[in-house]
C-alpha positions as CSV (number, residue, x, y, z in Angstrom):
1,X,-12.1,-1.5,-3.1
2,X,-11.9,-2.4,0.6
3,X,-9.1,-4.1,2.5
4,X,-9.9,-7.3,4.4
5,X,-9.3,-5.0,7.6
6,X,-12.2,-2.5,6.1
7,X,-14.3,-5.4,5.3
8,X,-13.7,-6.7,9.1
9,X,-14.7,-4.1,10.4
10,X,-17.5,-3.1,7.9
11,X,-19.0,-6.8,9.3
12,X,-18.2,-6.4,13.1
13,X,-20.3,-2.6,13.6
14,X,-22.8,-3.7,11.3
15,X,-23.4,-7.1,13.4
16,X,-25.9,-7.9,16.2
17,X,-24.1,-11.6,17.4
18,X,-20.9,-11.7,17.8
19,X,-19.0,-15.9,17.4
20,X,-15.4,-16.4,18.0
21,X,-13.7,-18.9,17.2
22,X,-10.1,-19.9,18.3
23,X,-7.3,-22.0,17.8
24,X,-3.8,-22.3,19.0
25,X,-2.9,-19.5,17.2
26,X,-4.7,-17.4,19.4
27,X,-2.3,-18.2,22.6
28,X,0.8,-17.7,20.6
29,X,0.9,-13.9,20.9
30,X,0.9,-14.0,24.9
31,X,3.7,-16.5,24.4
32,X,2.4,-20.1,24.5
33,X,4.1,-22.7,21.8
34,X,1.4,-23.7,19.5
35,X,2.8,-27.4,19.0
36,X,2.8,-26.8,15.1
37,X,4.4,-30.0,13.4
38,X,7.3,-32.2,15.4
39,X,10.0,-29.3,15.1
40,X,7.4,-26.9,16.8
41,X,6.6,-29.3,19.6
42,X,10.1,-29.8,20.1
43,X,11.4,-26.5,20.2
44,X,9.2,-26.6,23.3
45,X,10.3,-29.4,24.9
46,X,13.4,-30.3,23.2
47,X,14.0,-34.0,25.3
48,X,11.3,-35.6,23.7
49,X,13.1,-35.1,20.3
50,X,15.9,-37.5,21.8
51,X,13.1,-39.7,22.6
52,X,11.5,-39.3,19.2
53,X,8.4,-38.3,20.5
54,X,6.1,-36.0,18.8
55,X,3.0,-34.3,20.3
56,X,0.2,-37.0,19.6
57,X,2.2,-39.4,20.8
58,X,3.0,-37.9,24.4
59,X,-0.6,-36.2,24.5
60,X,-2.0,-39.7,25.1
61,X,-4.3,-41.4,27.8
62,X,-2.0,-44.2,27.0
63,X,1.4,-42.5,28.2
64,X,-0.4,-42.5,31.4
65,X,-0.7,-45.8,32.2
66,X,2.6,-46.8,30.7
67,X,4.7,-43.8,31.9
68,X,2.9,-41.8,34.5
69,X,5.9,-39.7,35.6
70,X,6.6,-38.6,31.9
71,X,3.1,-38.2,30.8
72,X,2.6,-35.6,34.7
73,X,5.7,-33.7,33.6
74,X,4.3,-32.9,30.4
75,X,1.0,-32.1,31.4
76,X,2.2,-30.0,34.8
77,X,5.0,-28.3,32.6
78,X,2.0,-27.3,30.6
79,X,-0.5,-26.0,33.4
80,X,2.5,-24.2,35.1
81,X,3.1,-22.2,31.5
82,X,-0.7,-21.7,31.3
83,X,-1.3,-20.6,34.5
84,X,1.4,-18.0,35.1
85,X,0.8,-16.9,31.1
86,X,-1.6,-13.1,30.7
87,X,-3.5,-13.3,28.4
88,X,-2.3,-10.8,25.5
89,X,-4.1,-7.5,24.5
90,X,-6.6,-9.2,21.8
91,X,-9.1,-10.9,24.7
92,X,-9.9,-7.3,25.7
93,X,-10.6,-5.7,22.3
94,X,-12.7,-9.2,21.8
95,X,-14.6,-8.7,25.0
96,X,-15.0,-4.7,24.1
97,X,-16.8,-5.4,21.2
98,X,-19.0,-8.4,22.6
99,X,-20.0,-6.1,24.9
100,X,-21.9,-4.0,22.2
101,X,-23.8,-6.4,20.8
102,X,-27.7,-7.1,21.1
103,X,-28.0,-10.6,20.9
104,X,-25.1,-11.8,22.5
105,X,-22.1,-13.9,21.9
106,X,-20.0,-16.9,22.4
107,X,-16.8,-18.0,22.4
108,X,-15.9,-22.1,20.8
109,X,-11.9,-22.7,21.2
110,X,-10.1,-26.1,21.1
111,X,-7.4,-24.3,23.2
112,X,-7.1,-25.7,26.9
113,X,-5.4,-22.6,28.7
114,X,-8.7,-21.1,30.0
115,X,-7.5,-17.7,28.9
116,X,-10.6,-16.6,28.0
117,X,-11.8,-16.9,31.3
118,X,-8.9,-15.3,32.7
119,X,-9.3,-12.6,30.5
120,X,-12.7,-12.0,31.8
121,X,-15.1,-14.0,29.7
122,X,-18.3,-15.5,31.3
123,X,-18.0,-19.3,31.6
124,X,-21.8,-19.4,30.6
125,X,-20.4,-18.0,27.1
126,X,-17.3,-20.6,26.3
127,X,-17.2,-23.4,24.7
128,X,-13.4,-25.7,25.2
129,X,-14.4,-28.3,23.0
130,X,-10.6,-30.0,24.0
131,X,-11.5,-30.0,27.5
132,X,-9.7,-27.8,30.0
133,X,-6.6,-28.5,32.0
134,X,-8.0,-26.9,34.9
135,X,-10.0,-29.6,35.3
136,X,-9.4,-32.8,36.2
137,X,-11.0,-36.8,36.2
138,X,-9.7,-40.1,36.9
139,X,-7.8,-42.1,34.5
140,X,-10.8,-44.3,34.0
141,X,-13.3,-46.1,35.8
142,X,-14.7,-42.9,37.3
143,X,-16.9,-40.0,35.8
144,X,-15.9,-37.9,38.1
145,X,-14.6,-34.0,37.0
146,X,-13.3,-31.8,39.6
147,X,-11.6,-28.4,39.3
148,X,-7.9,-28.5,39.3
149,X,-6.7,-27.0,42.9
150,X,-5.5,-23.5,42.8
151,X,-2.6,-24.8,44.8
152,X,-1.7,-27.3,42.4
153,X,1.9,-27.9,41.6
154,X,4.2,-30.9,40.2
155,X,8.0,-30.7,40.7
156,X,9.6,-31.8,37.5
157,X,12.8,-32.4,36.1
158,X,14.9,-30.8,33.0
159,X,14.2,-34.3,31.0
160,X,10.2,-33.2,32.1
161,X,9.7,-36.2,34.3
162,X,6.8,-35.6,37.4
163,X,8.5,-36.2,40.8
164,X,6.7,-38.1,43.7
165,X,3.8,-38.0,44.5
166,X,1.5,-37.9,41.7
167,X,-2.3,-36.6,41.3
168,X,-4.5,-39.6,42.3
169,X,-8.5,-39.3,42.1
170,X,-11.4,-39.1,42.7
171,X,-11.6,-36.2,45.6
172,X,-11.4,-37.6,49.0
173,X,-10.7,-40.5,47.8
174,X,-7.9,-40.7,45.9
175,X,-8.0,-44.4,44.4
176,X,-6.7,-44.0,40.7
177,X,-4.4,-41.9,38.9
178,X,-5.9,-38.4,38.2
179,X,-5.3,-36.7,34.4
180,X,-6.6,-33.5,33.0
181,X,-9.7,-33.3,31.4
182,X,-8.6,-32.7,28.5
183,X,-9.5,-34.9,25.0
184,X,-6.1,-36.2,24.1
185,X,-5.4,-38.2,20.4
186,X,-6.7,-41.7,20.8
187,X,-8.9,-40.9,23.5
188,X,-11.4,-43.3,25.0
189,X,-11.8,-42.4,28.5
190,X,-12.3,-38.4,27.9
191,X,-15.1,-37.5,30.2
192,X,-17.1,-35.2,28.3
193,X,-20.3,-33.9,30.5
194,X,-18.9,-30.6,31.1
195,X,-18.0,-29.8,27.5
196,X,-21.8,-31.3,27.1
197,X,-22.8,-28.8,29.0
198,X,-21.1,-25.4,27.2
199,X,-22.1,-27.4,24.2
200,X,-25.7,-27.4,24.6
201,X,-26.1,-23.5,26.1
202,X,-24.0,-22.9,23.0
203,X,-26.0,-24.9,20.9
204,X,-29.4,-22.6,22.7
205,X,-28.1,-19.3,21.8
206,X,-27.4,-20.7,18.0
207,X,-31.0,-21.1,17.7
208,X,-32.0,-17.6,18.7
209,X,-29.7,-16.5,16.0
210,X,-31.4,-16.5,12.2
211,X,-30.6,-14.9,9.7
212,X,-31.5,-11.4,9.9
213,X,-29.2,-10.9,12.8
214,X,-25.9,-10.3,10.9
215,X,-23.8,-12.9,12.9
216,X,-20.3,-12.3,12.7
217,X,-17.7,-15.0,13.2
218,X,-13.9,-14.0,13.7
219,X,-11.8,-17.6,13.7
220,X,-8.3,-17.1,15.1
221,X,-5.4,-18.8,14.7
222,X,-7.4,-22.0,14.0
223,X,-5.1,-24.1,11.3
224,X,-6.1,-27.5,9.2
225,X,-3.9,-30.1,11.5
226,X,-6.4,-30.1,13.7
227,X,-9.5,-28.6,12.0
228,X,-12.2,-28.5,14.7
229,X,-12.2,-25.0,15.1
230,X,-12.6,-23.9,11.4
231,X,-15.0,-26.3,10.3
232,X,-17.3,-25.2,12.9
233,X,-16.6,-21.7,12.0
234,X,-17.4,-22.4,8.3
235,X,-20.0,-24.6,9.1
236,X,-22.0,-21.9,11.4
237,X,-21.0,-19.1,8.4
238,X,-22.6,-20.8,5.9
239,X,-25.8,-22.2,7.6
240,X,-26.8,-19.4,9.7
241,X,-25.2,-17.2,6.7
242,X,-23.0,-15.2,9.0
243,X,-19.6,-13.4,7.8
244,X,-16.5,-15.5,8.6
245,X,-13.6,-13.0,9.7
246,X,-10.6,-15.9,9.2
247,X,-7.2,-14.3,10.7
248,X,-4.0,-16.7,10.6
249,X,-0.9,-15.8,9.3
250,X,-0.2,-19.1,7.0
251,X,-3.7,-20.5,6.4
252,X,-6.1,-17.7,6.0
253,X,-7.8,-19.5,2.9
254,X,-11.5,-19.5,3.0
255,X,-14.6,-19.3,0.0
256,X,-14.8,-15.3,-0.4
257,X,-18.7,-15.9,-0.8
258,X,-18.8,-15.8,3.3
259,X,-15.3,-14.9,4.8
260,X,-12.6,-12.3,4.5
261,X,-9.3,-13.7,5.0
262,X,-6.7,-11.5,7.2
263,X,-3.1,-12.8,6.9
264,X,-2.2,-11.4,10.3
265,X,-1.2,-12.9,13.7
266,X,-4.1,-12.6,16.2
267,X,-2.7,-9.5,18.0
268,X,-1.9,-7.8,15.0
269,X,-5.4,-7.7,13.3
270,X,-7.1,-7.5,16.1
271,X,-5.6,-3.8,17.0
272,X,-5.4,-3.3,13.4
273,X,-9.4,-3.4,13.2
274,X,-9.7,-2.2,16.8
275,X,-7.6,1.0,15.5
276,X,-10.3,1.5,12.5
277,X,-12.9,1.1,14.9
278,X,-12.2,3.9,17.2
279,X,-11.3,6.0,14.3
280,X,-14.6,5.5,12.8
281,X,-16.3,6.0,16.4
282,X,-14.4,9.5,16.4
283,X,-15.2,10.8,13.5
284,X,-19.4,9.8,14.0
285,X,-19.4,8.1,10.7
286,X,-22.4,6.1,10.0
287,X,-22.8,3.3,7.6
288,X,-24.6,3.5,4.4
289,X,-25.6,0.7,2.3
290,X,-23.0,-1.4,2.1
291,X,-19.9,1.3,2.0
292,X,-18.3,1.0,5.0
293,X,-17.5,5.3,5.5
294,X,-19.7,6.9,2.4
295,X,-20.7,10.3,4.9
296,X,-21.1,11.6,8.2
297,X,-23.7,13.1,9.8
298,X,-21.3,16.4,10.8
299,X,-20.6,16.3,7.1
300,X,-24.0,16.0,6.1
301,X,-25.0,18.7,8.1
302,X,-22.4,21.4,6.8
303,X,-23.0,20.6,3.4
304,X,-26.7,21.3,3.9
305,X,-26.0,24.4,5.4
306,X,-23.5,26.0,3.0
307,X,-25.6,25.0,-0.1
308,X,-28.3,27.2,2.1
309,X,-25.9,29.9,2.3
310,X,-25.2,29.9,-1.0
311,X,-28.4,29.9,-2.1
312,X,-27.1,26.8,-4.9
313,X,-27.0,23.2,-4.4
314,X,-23.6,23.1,-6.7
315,X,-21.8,26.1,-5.6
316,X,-18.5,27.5,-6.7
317,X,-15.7,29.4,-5.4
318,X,-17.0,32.4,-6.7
319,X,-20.1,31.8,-4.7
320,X,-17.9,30.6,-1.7
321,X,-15.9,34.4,-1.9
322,X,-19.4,36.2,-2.2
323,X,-20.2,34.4,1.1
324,X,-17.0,35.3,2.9
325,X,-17.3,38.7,2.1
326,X,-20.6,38.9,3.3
327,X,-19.9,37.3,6.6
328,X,-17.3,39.9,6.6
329,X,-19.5,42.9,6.5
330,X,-21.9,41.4,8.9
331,X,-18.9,40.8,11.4
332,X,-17.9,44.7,10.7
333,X,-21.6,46.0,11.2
334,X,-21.6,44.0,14.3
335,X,-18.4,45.5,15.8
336,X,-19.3,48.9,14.5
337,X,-22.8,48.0,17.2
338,X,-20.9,46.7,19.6
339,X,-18.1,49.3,20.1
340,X,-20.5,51.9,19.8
341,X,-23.0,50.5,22.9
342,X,-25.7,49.0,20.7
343,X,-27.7,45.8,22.2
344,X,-27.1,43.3,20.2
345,X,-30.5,40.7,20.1
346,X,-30.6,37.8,18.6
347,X,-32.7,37.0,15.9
348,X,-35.4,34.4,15.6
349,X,-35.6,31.7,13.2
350,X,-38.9,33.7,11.8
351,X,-37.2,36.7,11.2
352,X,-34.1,35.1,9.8
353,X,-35.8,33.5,7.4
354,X,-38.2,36.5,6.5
355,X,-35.0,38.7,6.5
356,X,-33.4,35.8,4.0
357,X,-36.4,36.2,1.8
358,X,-36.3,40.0,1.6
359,X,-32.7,39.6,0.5
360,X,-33.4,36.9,-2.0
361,X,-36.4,39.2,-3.3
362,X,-33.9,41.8,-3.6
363,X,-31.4,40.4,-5.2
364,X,-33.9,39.1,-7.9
365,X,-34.9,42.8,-8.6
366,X,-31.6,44.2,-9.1
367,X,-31.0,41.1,-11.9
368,X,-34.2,42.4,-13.6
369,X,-35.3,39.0,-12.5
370,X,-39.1,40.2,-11.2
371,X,-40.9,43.4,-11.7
372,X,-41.4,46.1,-9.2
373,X,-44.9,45.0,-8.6
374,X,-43.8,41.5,-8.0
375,X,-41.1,42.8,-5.4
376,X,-43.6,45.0,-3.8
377,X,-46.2,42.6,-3.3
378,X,-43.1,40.0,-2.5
379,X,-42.1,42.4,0.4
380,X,-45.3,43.0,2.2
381,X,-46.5,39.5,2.1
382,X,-42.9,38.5,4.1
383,X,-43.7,41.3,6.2
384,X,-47.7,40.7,7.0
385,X,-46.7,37.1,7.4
386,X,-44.5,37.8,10.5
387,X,-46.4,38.0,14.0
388,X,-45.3,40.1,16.2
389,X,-45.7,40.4,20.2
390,X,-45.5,42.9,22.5
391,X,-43.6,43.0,26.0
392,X,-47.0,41.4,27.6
393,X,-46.6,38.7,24.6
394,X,-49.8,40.2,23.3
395,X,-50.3,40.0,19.4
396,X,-49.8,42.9,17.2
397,X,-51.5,43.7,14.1
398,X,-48.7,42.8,11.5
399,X,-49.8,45.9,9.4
400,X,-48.9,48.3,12.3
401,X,-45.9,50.4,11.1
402,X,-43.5,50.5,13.8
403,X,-44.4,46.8,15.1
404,X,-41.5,46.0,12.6
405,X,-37.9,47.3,12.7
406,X,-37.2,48.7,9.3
407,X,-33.7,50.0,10.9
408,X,-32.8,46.4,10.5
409,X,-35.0,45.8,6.8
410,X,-33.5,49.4,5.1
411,X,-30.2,47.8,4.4
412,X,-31.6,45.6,1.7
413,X,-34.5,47.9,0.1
414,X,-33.3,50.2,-2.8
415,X,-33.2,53.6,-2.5
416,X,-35.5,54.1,-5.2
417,X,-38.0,51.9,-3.4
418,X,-38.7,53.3,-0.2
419,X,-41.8,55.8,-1.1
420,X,-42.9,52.7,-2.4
421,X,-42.5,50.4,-0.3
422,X,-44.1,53.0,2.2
423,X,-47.5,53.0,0.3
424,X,-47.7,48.8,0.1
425,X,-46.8,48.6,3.6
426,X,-48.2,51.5,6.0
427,X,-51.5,51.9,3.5
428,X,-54.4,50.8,5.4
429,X,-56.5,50.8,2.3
430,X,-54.1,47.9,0.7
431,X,-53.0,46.2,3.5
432,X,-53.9,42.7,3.0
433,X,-55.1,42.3,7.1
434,X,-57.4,45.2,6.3
């Protein structure tokens, strides 16, 4: 039986789309908090435990208008940590293997970092359904969205309360209090045309997706407080019947009819399945039905070979000696040539395989396997069968006696045979050309 990471990757080669989906999990490995439950968010920022304050309640439009300094400290405490965060090790292995794939993919994330476009993902090909705190509108009354400055700093305190002066909006105009564009909890004023926007191209490339294409969907980090991110995941999964890859390391629950669950931290399985990837890619393996390494093409070919070698298709290890010793005589006669001055040709596929006949024919004669006649006839027909040229690439007659280089063919006649063979071969009068 496969492991979840076999079955991952099993799902990723065999795909043509590619979906991720991400959570806050997905940050935590490059070092971002991931807010999960009041002792989480305060281990980030312990003052608002004095205050009581959990994350909804300071992730507020509200907080805004009633405590602007406090709401700014958060939020620029927040885009400092983002900004001057790298995105971990797992963005890369994602892009490397969106990068293979025919029809595309996409990226959906109710993270607000913009990590994935740091890392190097197209914006065209992200959807931040939370918004993005490098972006900016007014407070209300405007519809305005701006980027955030690249320059953009707030000087904040150890209690995380904004100094003088705060953002104000909209752009050369500065009338009202500026706020990220981000959808907080309780949220009225969120202006949403830019997320419209990733929404519907998102919503495009869906469509050219159906159900032949073998979409693959890897959800990290995603949890259930907040379940944007994994309904969507599920929800795509089971409509567009895709294969849900769900890695988190204390939720990875989901229906085994269409996901794998991975109990892993983002980073983790993603180099875990990266890992098997490469090996796989090493090796050449190719996938059969639905085994994820049942043979390999170097494989494949070898065992072809040595069964013709054999002369079997279920050989043994007395079968395996025979061979070894034969090779081992061949390798002598050939030194013997060489060390004594002899050009050494190579042999033709044709005459291999007439030479491999010959032998077969003789080894069926001395097992009382044929009769003479049989072997005879056997012989000449390899021999007439074989069309020789001359040195202006001019056919010669195949019954012509010296047009074939019995030097090489004397080592499997028997001695007995030659007169014989002789008189099938060199006789005009029975020569099947005549």
């Amino acid at each position: 039986m496969l492991s979840p990471i076999e079955k991952a990757v099993n799902v990723i080669k065999k795909s043509k789309a590619l979906l991720i989906t991400a959570g806050a999990g997905m940050g935590c490995d490059s070092g971002l908090p991931d807010f999960r439950g009041p002792e989480g968010f305060w281990r980030a920022y312990p003052p608002f435990k004095v205050k009581g304050l959990t994350f909804p309640e300071v992730s507020t439009p509200s907080l805004f208008e009633d405590d602007p300094h406090a709401a700014w400290g958060f939020f620029g405490h927040r885009h400092k940590l983002y900004t001057s965060t790298q995105p971990h090790l797992g963005f890369q292995i994602l892009k490397k293997w969106c990068s293979s794939k025919s029809l595309g993919h996409f990226v959906f994330t109710s993270n607000v970092d913009g990590h994935f476009q740091k890392a190097g993902f197209s914006e065209e090909n992200v959807v931040e359904c939370h918004g993005s705190i490098h972006f900016m509108q007014c407070t209300r009354g405007y519809n305005d969205i701006w980027p955030t400055p690249k320059d953009f700093h707030i000087e904040f305190d150890t209690n995380f309360r904004a100094a003088d002066p705060l953002p104000m909006g909209p752009p050369n105009e500065s009338f009202v209090m500026a706020r990220p564009n981000i959808l907080m909890f309780g949220d009225f004023y969120f202006q949403s045309d830019r997320v419209d926007a990733q929404n519907k191209r998102f919503n495009n490339w869906l469509n050219g997706i159906d159900r032949s294409s073998e979409l693959a969907i890897i959800e990290i980090g995603a949890g259930t407080a907040v379940p944007t991110v994994r309904y969507t995941g599920e929800h795509i999964a089971l409509k567009k019947v895709g294969n849900l890859i769900r890695i988190n390391p204390r939720e990875p629950e989901v229906d085994e009819e269409y996901g794998i669950e991975i109990e892993l931290t983002g980073l983790d399985a993603l180099q875990k399945i990266d890992a098997f990837i490469n090996w796989l890619e090493k090796l050449h393996l190719i996938t059969v039905s639905d085994r994820l390494y049942r043979t390999n093409n170097h494989l494949e070919g070898f065992h072809s070979a040595l069964s013709k070698r054999f002369h079997a298709r279920h050989s043994n290890i007395y079968d395996f000696v025979r061979a070894l010793r034969e090779e081992e005589n061949i390798a002598q006669k050939l030194l013997f040539q060489i060390s004594n001055g002899i050009n050494i040709s190579n042999k033709s596929k044709t005459y291999k395989r007439i030479e491999r006949r010959i032998h077969n024919l003789k080894e069926s004669f001395q097992r009382n396997l044929i009769q003479r006649s049989d072997y005879l006839i056997g012989v000449a027909c390899c021999i007439s069968s074989y069309k020789w040229h001359d040195i202006d690439n001019e056919p010669i007659h195949p019954n012509v006696g010296d047009s074939f280089p019995w030097s090489e063919l004397n080592g499997h006649i028997p001695d007995d045979l030659h007169k014989d063979i002789g008189i099938q071969v060199y006789s005009p009068q029975i020569s099947s050309h005549n």
